[in-house]
Every structure is written in structure tokens, then in C-alpha cells.
C-alpha positions in Angstrom: 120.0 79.6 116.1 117.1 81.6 114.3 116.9 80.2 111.0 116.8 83.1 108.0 113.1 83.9 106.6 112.9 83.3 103.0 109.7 84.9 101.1 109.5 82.8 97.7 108.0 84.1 95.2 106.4 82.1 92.8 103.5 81.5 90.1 100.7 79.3 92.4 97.3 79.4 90.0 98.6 78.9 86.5 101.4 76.9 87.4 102.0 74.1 85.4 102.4 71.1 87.1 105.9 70.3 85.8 107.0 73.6 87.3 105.7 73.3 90.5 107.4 70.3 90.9 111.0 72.1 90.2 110.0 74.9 92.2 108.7 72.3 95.0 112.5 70.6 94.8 114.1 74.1 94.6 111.8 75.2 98.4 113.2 71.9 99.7 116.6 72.9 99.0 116.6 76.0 99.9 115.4 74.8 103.5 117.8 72.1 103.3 120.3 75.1 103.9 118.5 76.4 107.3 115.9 78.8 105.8 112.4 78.8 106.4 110.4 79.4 103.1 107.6 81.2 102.8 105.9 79.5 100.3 102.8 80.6 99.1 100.9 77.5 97.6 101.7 75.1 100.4 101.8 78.3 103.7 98.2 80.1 102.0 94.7 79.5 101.7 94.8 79.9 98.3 90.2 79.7 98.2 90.6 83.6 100.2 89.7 86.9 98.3 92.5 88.6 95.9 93.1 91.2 98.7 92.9 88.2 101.8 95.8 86.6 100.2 98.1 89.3 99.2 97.5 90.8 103.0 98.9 87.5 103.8 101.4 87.5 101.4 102.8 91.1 102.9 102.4 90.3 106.7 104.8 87.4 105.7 107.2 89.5 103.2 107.8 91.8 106.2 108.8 88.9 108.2 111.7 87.4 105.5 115.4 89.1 105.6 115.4 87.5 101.9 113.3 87.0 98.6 113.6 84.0 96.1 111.9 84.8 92.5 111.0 82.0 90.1 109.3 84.4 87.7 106.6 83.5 85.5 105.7 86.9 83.9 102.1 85.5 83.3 101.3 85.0 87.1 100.2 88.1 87.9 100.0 87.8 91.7 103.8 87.6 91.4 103.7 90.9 90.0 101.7 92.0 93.0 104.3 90.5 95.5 107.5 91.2 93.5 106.3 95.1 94.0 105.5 94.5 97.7 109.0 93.5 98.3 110.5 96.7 95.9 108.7 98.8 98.1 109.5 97.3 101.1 113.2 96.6 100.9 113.6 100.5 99.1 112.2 101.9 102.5 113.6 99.8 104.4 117.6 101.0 102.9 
């Protein structure tokens, strides 16, 4: 059985470390149900350029049939990917 791609969506560089931690339990969960997360500050070289890392970021998006959002409106490479995924799921319907 091919296990569901999941692309999660998350703060990474100005995460406090008492949110990482919840959204750490909340990946290990959600693969606890079969899914394999995306997830970018453990699955990214996170010392790349800006534009290395959200290359990354898409060429994984377009791999995931679903997208997980812990939104931190300050983390503005989540804006970056949460517009990735609008553009790709609206094309892709």
C-alpha cells in the first residue's frame, strides 16, 4: 500500500522552540496514521539559498495529495509555500 504524501507546512526559522515541539508531536501523529510528511525542518537543508529551499519545497508540494498548515503568520516562508500549494491545487481542479 502507497502511503498518502503529506506536505506540512510550518514556521522552521523563527520557530519557538515550544512550538516546534507541538508541531514535532503533531508530524509524528500524523504519520502514525500512514502518511509520509514532508516536513521541512527535519527533510531540508535549511543552510541553502532562499530560492534552493523553496525549489525544494515545490518539487516536494507536487509530490503530496494533501497539505497540513500550522500557521505562524510571521514565518514568511510559510507564506511562500502556502501560495505554492494555492496555485498548485487551483490548476490542478
Amino acid at each position: 500500500m502507497n502511503k498518502i504524501k503529506v506536505y506540512m507546512i510550518c514556521p522552521v526559522r523563527s520557530c519557538l522552540p515550544g512550538i516546534k515541539e507541538k508541531i514535532d508531536d503533531y508530524v509524528k501523529t500524523i504519520e502514525s496514521f500512514e502518511r509520509e510528511v514532508h516536513y521541512p525542518p527535519r527533510d531540508v537543508d535549511q543552510s541553502q539559498t532562499g530560492t534552493e529551499i523553496c525549489l525544494e519545497h515545490r518539487n516536494a508540494m507536487k509530490e503530496c495529495k494533501e497539505i497540513h498548515i500550522w500557521w505562524d503568520s510571521k514565518s514568511t516562508g510559510s507564506h511562500m509555500d502556502l501560495g505554492m500549494a494555492f496555485m498548485m491545487f487551483s490548476f490542478n481542479s
